[in-house]
C-alpha positions as CSV (number, residue, x, y, z in Angstrom):
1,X,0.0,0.0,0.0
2,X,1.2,3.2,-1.0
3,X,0.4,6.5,1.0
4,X,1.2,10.1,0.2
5,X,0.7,13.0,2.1
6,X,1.9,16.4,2.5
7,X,3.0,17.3,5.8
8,X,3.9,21.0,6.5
9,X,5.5,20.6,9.9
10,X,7.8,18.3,11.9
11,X,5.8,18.3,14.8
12,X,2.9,17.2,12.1
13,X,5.5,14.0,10.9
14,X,6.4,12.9,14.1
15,X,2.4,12.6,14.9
16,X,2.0,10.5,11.8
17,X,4.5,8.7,12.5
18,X,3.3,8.1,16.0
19,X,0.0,7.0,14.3
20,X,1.3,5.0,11.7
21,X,3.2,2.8,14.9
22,X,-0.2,2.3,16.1
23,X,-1.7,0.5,13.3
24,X,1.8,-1.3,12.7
25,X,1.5,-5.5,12.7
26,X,4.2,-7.3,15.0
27,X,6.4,-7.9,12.2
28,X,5.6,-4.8,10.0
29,X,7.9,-3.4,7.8
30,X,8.3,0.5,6.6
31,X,10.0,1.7,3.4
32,X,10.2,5.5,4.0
33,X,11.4,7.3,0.3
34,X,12.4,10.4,-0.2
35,X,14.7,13.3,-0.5
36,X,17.6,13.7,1.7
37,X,16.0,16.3,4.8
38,X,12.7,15.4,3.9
39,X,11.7,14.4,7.4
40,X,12.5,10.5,7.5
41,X,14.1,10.2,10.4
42,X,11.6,12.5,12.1
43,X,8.9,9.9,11.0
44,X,11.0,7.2,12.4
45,X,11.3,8.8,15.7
46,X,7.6,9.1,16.2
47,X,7.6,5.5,15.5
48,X,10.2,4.5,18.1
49,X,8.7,7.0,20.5
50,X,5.4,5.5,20.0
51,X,6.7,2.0,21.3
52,X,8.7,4.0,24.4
53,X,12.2,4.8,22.8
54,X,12.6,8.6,24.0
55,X,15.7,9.5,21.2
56,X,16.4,8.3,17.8
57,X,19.5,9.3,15.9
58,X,19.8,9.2,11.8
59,X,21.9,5.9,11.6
60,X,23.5,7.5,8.0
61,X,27.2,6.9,9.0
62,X,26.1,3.3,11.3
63,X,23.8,2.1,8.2
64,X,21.2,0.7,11.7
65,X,20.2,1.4,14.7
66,X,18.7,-1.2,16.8
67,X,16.1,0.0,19.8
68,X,15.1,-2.5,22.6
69,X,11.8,-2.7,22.4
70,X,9.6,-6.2,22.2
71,X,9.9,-6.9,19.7
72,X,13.1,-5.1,18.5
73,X,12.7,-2.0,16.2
74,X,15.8,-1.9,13.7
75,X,16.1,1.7,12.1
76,X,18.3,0.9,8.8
77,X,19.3,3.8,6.6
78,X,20.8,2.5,3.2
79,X,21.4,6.2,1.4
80,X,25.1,5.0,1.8
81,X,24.7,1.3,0.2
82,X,25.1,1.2,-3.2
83,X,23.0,-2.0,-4.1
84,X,20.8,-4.5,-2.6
85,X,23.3,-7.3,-2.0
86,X,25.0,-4.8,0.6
87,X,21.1,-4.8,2.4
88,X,20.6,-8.2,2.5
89,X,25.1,-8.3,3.7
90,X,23.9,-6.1,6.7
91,X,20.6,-9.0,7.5
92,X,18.2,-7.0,6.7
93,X,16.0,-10.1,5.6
94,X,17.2,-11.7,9.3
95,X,15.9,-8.6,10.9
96,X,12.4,-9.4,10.3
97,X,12.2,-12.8,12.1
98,X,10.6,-11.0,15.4
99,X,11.0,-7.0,14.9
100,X,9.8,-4.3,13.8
101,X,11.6,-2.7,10.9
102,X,11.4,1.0,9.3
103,X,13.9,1.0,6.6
104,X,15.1,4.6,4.8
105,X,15.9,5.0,1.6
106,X,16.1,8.8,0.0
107,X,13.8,8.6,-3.2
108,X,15.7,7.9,-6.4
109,X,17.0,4.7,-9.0
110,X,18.3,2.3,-6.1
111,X,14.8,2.7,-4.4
112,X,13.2,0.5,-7.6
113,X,15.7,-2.5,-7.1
114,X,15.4,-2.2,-3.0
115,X,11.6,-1.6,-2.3
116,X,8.5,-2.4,-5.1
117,X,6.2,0.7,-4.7
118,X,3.8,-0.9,-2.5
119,X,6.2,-1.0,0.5
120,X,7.2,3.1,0.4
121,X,5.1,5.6,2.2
């Protein structure tokens, strides 16, 4: 399922975010596309801080972040991967077992071969 929606503020992404955690399954899975600044991380934190994590850092230069929560939310930004294979190198596909997973990937030609469209909000 693909959603779009223009959001104006931060405070406006975090709150979807925070809603979006609400409806999310056990084992759910997030593909978050867009432009580098474009508020991805912020969404992500409204996520962790929706299942009790009080601060969530961009993990651009440590690829994922791992939060203890039950179960486990993995916060994976690939902007620096160059392909796929390097994902599914850092278990990516292993994450998903018991986790929740929001993956980030800014918008652009290695978000076709990563994510089908279905999985991006």
């Amino acid at each position: 399922m693909t959603i779009r929606r223009m959001i104006k503020t931060e405070a406006d992404m975090l709150a979807l975010g925070k809603r979006v955690a609400q409806k999310m399954e056990r084992h759910g899975f997030i593909a978050l596309c867009g432009d580098l600044g474009a508020g991805k991380t912020v969404f992500a934190r409204g996520v962790a801080e929706a299942f009790g994590i009080g601060h969530v850092s961009s993990p651009t230069f440590m690829i994922v972040c791992e939060y203890p929560t039950e179960p486990k939310l993995y916060h994976f930004d690939v902007y620096r991967l160059s392909d796929a294979d390097e994902l599914y190198a850092i278990s990516i596909e292993g994450s998903g077992a018991d986790c929740r997973t929001v993956v980030i990937e800014p918008h652009g030609a290695r978000t076709e071969e990563l994510f089908s469209e279905d999985s991006c909000i």
